[in-house]
C-alpha positions as a Markdown table, in Angstrom:
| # | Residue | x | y | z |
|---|---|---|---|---|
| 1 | Unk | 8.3 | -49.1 | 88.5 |
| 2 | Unk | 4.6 | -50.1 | 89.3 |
| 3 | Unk | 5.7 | -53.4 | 90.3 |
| 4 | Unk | 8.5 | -52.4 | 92.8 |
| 5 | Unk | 5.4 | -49.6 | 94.0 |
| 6 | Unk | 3.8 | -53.0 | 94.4 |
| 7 | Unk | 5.8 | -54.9 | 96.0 |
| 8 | Unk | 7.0 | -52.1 | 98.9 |
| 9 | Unk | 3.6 | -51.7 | 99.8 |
| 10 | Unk | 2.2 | -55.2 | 100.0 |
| 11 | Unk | 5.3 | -55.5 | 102.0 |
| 12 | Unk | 4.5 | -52.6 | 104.0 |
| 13 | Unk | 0.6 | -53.3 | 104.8 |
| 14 | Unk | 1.8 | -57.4 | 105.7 |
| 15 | Unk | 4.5 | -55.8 | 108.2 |
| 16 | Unk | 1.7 | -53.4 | 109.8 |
| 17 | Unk | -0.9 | -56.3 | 109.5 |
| 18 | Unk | 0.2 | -59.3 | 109.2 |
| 19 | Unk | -2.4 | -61.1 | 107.8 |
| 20 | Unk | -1.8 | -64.3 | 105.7 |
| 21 | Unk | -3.9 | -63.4 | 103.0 |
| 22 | Unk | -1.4 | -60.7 | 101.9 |
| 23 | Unk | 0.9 | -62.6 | 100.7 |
| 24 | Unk | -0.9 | -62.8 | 98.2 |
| 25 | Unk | -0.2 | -59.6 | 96.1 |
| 26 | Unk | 3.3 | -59.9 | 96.7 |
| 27 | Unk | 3.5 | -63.3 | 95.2 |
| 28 | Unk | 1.6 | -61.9 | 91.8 |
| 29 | Unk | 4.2 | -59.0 | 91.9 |
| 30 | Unk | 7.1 | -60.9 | 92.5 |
| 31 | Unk | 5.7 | -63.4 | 89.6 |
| 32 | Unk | 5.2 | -60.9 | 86.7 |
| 33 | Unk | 8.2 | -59.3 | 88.1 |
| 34 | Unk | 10.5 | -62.5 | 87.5 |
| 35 | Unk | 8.7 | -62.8 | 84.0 |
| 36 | Unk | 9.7 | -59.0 | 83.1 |
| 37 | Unk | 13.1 | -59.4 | 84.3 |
| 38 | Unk | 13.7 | -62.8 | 82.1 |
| 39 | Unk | 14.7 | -61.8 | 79.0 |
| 40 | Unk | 16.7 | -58.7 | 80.4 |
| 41 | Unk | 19.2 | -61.3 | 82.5 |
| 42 | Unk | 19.3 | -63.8 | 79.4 |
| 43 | Unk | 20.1 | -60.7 | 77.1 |
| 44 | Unk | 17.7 | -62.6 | 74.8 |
| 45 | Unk | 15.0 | -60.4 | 73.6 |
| 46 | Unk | 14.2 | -62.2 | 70.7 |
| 47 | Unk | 12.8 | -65.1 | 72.9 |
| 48 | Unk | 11.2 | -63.2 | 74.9 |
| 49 | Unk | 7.8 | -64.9 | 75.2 |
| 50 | Unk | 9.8 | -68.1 | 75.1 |
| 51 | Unk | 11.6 | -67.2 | 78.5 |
| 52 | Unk | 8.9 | -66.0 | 80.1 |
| 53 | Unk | 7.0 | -69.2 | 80.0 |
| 54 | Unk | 9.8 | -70.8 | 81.1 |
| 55 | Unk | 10.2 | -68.8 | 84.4 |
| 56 | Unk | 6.9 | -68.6 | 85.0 |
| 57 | Unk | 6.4 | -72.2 | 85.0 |
């Protein structure tokens, strides 16, 4: 839930703003995001740390 908080505001402030610099926190969100997402798409929660390092790489 904090991440999607995240996310619609950085997208938010770089609509308003539009500064390139503020891409920035959207690209951490969208990041930890894909890495907290991983193992519920794979159904794999055993390998969880395993598929993480895989996505975030």
């Amino acid at each position: 839930m904090m991440e999607l908080a995240t996310l619609a505001s950085g997208v938010i402030i770089l609509w308003r703003y539009r500064l390139p610099f503020l891409v920035m926190p959207i690209a951490v969100t969208l990041l930890y995001m894909s890495m907290d997402l991983a193992p519920f798409l794979f159904g794999d929660y055993n390998l969880a740390w395993v598929l993480k390092e895989f996505v975030s790489v």
